[in-house]
LOVEXMAR-493043 format. One record per residue (C-alpha): residue in three letters; y, z, x. Coordinates in Angstrom, 1 decimal. Layout:
<recs>
["ALA"; [Y; Z; X]]
...
</recs>
This chain:
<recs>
["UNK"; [160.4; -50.6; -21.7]]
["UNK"; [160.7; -53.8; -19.6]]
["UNK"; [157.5; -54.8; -18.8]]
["UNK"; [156.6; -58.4; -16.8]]
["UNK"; [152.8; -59.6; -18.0]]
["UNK"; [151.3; -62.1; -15.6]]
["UNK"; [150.4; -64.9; -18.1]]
["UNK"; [147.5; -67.2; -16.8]]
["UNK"; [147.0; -69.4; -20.2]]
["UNK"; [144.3; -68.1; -21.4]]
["UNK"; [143.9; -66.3; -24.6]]
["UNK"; [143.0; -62.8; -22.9]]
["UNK"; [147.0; -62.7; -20.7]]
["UNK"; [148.4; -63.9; -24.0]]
["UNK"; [147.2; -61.6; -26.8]]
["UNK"; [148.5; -59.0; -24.0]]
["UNK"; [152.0; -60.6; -24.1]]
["UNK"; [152.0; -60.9; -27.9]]
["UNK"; [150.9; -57.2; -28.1]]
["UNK"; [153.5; -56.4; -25.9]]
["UNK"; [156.4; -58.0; -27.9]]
["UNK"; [155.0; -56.6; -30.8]]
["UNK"; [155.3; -53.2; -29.7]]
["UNK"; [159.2; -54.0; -29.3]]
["UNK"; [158.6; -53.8; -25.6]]
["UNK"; [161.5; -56.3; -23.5]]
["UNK"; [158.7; -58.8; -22.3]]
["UNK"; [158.9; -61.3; -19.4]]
["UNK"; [156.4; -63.8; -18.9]]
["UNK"; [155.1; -65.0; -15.2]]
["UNK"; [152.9; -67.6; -14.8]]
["UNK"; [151.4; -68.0; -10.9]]
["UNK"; [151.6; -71.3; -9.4]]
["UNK"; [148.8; -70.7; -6.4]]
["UNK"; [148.4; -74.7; -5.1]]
["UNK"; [150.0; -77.9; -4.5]]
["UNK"; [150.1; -79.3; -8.1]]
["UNK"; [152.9; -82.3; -7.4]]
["UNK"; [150.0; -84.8; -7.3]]
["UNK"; [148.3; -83.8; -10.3]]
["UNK"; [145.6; -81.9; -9.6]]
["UNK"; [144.0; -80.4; -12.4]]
["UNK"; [140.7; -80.7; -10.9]]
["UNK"; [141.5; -78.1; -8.3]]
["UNK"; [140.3; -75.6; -10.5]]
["UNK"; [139.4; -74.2; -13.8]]
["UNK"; [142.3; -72.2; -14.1]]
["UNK"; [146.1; -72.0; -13.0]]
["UNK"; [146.6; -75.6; -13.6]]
["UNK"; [149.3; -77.3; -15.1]]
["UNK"; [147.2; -77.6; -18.2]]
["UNK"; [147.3; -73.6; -18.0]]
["UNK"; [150.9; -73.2; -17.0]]
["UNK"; [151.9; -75.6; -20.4]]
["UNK"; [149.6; -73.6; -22.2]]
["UNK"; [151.5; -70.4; -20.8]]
["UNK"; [154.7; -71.8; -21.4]]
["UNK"; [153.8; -72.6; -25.3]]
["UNK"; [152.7; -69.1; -26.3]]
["UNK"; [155.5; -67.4; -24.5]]
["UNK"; [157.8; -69.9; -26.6]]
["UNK"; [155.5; -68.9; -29.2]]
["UNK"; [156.1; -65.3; -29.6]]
["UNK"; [159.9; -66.1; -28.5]]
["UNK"; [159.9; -64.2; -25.1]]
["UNK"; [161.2; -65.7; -21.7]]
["UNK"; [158.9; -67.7; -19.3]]
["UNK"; [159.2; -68.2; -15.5]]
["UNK"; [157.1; -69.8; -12.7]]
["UNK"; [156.5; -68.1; -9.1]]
["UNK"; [155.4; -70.2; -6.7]]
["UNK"; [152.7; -68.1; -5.3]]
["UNK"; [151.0; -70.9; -2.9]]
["UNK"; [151.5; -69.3; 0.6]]
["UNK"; [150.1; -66.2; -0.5]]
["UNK"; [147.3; -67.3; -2.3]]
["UNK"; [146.4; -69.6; 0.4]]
["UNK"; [146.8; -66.6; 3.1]]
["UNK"; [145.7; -63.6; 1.0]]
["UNK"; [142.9; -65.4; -1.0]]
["UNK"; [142.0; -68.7; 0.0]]
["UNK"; [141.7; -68.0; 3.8]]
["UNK"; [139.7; -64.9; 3.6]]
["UNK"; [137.2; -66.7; 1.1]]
["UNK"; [136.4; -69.3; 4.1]]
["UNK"; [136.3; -67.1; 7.3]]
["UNK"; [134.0; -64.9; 4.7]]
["UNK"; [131.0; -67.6; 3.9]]
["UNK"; [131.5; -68.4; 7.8]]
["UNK"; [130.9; -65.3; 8.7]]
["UNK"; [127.8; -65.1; 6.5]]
["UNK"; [129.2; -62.9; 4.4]]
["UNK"; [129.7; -63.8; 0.2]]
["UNK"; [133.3; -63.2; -0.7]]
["UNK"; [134.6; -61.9; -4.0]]
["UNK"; [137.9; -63.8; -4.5]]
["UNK"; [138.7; -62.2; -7.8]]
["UNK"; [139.0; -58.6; -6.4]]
["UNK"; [141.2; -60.0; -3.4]]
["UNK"; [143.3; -61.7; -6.0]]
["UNK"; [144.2; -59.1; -8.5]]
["UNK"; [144.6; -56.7; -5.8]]
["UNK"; [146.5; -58.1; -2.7]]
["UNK"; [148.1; -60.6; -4.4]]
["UNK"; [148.3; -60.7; -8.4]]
["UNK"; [150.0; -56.2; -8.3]]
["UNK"; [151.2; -56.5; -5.0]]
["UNK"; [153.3; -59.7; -5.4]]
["UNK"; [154.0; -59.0; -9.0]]
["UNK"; [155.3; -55.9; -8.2]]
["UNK"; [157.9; -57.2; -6.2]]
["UNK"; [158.5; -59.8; -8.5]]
["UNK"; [159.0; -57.0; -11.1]]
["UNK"; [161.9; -54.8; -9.6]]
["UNK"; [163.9; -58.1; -9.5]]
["UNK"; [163.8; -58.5; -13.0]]
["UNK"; [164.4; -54.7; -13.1]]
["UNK"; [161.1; -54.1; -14.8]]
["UNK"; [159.1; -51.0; -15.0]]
["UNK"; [155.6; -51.9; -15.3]]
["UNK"; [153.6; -55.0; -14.5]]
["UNK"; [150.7; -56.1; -16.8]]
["UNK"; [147.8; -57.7; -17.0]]
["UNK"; [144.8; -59.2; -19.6]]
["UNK"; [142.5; -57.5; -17.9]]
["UNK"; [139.7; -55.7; -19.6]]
["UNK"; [140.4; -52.4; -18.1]]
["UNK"; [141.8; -49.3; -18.8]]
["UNK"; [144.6; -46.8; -16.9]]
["UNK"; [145.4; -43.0; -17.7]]
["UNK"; [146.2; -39.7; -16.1]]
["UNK"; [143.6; -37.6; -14.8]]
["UNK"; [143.5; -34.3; -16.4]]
["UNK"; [143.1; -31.6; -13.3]]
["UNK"; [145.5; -33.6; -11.2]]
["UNK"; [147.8; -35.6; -13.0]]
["UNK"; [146.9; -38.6; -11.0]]
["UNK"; [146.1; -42.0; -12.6]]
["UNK"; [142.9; -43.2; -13.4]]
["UNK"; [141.5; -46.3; -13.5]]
["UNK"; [138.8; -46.5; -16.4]]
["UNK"; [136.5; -49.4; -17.7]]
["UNK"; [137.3; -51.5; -20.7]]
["UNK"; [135.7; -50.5; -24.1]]
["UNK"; [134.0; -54.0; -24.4]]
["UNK"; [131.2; -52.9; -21.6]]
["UNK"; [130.5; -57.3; -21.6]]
["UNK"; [134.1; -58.3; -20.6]]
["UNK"; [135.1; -55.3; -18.1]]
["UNK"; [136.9; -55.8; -15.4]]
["UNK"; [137.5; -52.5; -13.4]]
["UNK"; [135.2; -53.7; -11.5]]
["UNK"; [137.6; -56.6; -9.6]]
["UNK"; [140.6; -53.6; -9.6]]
["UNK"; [138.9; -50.5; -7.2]]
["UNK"; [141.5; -51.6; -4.9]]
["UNK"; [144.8; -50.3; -6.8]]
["UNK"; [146.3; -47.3; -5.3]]
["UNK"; [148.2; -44.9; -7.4]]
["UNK"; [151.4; -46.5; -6.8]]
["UNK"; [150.1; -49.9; -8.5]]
["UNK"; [148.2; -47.8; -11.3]]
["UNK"; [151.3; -45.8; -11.8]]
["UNK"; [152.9; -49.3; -13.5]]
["UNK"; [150.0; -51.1; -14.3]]
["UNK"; [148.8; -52.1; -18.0]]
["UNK"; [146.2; -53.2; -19.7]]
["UNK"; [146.6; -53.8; -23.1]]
["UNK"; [143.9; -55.3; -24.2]]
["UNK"; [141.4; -52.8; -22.2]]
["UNK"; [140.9; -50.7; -25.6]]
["UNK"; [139.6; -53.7; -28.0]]
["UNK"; [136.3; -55.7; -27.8]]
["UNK"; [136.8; -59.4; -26.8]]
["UNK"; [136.0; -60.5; -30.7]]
["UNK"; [138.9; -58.4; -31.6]]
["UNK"; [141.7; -60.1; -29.3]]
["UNK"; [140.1; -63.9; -30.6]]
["UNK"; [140.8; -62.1; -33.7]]
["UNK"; [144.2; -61.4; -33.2]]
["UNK"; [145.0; -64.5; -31.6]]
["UNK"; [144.2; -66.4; -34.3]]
["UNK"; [145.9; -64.2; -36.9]]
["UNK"; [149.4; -64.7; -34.3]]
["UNK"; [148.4; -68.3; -34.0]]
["UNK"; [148.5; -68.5; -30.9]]
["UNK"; [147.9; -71.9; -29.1]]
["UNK"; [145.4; -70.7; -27.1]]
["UNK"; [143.4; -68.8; -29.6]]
["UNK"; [140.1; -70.8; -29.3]]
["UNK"; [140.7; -71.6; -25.6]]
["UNK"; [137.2; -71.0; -23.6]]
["UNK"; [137.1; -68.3; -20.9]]
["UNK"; [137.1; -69.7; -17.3]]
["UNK"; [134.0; -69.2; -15.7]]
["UNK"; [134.5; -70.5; -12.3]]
["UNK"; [136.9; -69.9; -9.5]]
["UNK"; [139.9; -71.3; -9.9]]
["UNK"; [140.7; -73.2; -6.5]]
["UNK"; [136.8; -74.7; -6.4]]
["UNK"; [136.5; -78.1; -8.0]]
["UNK"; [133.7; -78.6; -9.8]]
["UNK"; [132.2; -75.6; -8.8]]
["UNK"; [131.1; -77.5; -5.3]]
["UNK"; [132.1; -73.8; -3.3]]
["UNK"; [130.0; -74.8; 0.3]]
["UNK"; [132.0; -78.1; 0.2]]
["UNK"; [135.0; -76.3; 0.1]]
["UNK"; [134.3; -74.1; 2.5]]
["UNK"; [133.2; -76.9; 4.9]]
["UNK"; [136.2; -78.7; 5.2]]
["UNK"; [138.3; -75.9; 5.6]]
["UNK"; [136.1; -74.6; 8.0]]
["UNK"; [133.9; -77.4; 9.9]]
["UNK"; [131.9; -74.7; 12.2]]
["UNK"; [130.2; -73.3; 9.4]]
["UNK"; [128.7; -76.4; 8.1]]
["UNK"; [126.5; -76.3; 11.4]]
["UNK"; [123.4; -76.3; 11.6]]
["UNK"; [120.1; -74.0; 12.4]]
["UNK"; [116.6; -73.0; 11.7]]
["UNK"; [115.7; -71.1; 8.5]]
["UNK"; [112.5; -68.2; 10.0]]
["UNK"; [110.7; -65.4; 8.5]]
["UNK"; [111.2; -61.4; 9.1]]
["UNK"; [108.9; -61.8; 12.2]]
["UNK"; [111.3; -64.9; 13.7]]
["UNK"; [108.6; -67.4; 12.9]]
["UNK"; [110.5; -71.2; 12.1]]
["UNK"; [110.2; -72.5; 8.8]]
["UNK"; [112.7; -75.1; 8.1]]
["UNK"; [116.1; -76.2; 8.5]]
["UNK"; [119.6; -75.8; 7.2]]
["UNK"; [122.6; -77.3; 6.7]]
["UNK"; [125.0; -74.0; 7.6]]
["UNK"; [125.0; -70.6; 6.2]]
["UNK"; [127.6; -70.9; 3.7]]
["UNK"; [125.4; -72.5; 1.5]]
["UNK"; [123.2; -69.6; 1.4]]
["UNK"; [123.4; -66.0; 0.2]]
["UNK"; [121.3; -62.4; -0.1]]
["UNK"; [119.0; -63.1; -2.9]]
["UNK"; [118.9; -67.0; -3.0]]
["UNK"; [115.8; -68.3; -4.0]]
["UNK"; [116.3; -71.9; -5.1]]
["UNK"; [117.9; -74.5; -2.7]]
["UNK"; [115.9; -73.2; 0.4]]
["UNK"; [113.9; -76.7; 1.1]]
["UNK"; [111.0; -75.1; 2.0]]
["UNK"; [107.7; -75.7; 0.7]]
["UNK"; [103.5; -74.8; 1.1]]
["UNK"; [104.6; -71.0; 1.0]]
["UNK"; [101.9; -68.8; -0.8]]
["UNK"; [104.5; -66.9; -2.7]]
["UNK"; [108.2; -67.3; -3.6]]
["UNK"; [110.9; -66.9; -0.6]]
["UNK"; [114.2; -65.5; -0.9]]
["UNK"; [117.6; -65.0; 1.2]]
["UNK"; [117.1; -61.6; 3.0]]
["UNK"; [119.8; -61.9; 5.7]]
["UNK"; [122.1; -64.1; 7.2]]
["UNK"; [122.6; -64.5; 11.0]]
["UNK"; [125.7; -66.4; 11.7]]
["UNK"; [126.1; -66.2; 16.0]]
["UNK"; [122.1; -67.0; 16.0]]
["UNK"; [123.0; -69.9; 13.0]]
["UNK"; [119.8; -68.3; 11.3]]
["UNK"; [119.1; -68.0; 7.5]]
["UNK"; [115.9; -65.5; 7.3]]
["UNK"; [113.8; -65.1; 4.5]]
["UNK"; [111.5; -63.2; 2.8]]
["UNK"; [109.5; -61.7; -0.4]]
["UNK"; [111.1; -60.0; -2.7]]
["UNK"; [109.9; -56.3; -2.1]]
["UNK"; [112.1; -57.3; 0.9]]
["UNK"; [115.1; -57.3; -0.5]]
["UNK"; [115.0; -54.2; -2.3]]
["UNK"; [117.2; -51.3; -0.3]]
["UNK"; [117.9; -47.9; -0.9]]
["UNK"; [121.6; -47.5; 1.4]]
["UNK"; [124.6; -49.3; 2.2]]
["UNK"; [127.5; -48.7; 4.0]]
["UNK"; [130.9; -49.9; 2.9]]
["UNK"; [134.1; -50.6; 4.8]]
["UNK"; [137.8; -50.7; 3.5]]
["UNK"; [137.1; -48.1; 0.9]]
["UNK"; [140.0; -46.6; -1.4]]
["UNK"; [139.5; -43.7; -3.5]]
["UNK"; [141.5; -44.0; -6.9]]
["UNK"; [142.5; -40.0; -7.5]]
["UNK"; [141.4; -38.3; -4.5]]
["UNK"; [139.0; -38.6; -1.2]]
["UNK"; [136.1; -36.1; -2.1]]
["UNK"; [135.3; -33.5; 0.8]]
["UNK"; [131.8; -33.8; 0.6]]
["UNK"; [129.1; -35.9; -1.5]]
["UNK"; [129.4; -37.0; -4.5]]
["UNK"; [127.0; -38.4; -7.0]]
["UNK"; [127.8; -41.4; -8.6]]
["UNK"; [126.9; -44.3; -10.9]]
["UNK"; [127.4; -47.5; -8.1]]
["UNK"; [127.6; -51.3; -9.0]]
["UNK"; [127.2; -53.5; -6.0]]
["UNK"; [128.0; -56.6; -8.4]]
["UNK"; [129.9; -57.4; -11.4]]
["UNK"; [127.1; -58.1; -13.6]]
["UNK"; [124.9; -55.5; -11.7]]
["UNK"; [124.1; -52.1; -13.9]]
["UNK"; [125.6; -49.5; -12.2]]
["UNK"; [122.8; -47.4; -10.7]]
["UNK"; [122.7; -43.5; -9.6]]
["UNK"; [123.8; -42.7; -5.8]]
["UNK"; [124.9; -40.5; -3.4]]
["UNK"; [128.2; -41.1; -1.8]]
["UNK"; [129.3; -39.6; 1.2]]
["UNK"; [132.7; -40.2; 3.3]]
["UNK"; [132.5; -41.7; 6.6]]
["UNK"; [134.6; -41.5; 9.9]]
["UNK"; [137.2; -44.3; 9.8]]
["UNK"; [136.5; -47.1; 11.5]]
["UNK"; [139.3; -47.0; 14.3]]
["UNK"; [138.8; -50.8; 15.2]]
["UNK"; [140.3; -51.6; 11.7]]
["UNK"; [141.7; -48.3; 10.3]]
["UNK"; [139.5; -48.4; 7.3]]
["UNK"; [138.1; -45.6; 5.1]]
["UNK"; [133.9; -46.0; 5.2]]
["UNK"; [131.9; -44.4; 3.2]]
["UNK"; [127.6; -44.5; 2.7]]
["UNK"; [125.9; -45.1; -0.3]]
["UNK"; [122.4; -43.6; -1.1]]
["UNK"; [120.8; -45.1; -4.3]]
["UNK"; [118.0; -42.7; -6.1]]
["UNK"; [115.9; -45.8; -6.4]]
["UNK"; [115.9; -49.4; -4.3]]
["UNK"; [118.3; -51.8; -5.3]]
["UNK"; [117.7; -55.9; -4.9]]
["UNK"; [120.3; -57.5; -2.9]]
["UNK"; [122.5; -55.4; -1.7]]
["UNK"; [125.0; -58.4; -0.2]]
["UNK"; [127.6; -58.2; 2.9]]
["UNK"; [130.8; -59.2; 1.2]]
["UNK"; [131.0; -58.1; -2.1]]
["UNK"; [132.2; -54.9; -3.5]]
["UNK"; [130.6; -51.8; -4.4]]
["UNK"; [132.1; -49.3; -7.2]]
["UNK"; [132.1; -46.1; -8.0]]
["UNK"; [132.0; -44.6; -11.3]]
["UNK"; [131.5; -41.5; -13.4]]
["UNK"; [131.2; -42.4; -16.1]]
["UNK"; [133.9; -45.0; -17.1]]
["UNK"; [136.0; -43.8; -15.2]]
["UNK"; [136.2; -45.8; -11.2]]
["UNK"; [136.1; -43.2; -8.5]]
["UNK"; [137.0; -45.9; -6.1]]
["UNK"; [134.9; -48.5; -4.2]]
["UNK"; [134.7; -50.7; -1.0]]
["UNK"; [133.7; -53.3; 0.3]]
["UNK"; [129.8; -53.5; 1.5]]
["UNK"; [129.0; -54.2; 5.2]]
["UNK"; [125.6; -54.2; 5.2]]
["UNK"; [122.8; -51.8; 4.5]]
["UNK"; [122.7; -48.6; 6.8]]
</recs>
């Protein structure tokens, strides 16, 4: 089979190649360039840099398969980049990594893949993909190493995508691909994960965000559930659900937190904890992986990555006509702490993702 992998440098997309080629697969290497790199900017990010693209470039040379760079930049910067700014304006906390894998990283790559007249597109992701037994549909299932999974960024894939997507390091612990990078020799075997993401430098996010987008750097008052003033801020994209430290507030009794963001009224409000904990949600842009259920379902539902998925009740909403999204509502047995505007919520029974969405607030 002729499979393109998207190679990022790092060890994970490259013991995924190496598997690949092993396997006596006809393997293509694609490394993303997503910004302006001409002036050296390797502080950009902690990933995708030229550093990364070299590194790419060695292993591929490495395990003797061809290499080739797409220059990805104006759909990174529409696709990824933009929507990351108008969300922390909006008071909202993005999840760039979901956007990325999804609208851009299968999408694009798809494209990419029918002109090299490939049949599938993969990925180091820790994930897994198979066929549904009843239906015949493709499933998206976690990786077996419960600390590296990644379904979680990939509830977005329709069948199409799913249909020639791999994974093929979904099936082995993280220890195990170090392993076998090291045994291959690859350059990359002790390479550190990146941690942060990739077009933030130095991790400085609200910074970012400012420039890009000046109005959301102003201003406003910080107040309490019952509208009361307590401080001052410096915009709301410095702030999220949950936030406790950073606030600049002091002579309160007992700790404050982030309880909800107001962006028209340029209002931060806070409260206790017990505040934050909420047992519904209601998502928007949802996309069910095999098949829209006709009535509830019950569900294990993570609201972040490193969230543990907790028991719900899911049920399918009218779709919003404004925006011709699926919704759906989400009923947790028990209260969950910040449930946050922005990021995604998943579905799962078991390990295997039922589908997920993107929350809008709590209902």
């Amino acid at each position: 089979m002729k499979i393109v992998i998207a190679m990022s440098g790092g060890v994970d997309s490259s013991v995924a190649a190496a598997l690949l080629a092993e396997q006596g697969h006809d393997v293509v290497g694609l490394s993303m360039q997503l910004y302006d790199q001409s002036e050296g900017q390797t502080s950009f990010g902690s990933c995708c840099t030229l550093d990364d693209l070299h590194d790419a470039r060695r292993v591929a040379a490495a395990i003797k398969i061809p290499h080739y760079i797409v220059n990805f930049e104006r759909q990174f910067d529409a696709q990824v980049v933009s929507n990351f700014v108008r969300e922390y304006a909006s008071g909202r906390t993005p999840l760039p990594c979901a956007r990325c894998n999804s609208d851009l990283k299968f999408a694009t790559l798809l494209d990419r893949a029918r002109g090299f007249g490939a049949d599938a597109v993969a990925t180091g992701h820790y994930a897994r993909v198979d066929r549904d037994p009843a239906s015949g549909r493709h499933r998206l299932r976690r990786g077996v190493d419960p600390s590296k999974d990644q379904a979680y960024f990939l509830f977005s894939l329709t069948q199409a995508q799913l249909a020639r997507a791999i994974f093929p390091v979904g099936d082995r612990p993280k220890a195990l691909v170090r392993e076998y990078a090291r045994e291959r020799r690859l350059p990359v075997a002790d390479k550190p994960d990146s941690q942060e993401i990739c077009f933030i430098p130095d991790n400085d996010y609200a910074s970012f965000v400012a420039r890009r987008a000046p109005e959301a750097a102003r201003g406003g008052a910080i107040v309490d559930e019952q509208g009361q003033q307590l401080g001052t801020h410096d915009g709301i994209h410095r702030f999220t659900i949950g936030q406790r430290k950073r606030l600049g507030l002091s002579g309160s009794d007992a700790p404050l937190y982030v309880l909800q963001l107001r962006p028209d009224a340029h209002q931060v409000v806070v409260g206790p904890k017990a505040s934050l904990e909420q047992t519904t949600l209601t998502a928007s842009g949802v996309n069910w992986i095999v098949e829209t259920p006709r009535a509830a379902v019950r569900a294990e539902v993570q609201i972040r990555h490193r969230h543990e998925a907790a028991p719900a009740t899911v049920r399918v909403l009218e779709r919003d006509p404004s925006t011709g999204s699926d919704r759906a509502e989400v009923v947790f047995d028990a209260p969950q702490v910040a449930i946050t505007p922005g990021q995604a919520v998943v579905f799962y029974d078991g390990d295997v993702v039922l589908g997920g969405g993107w929350i809008e607030g709590q209902s």
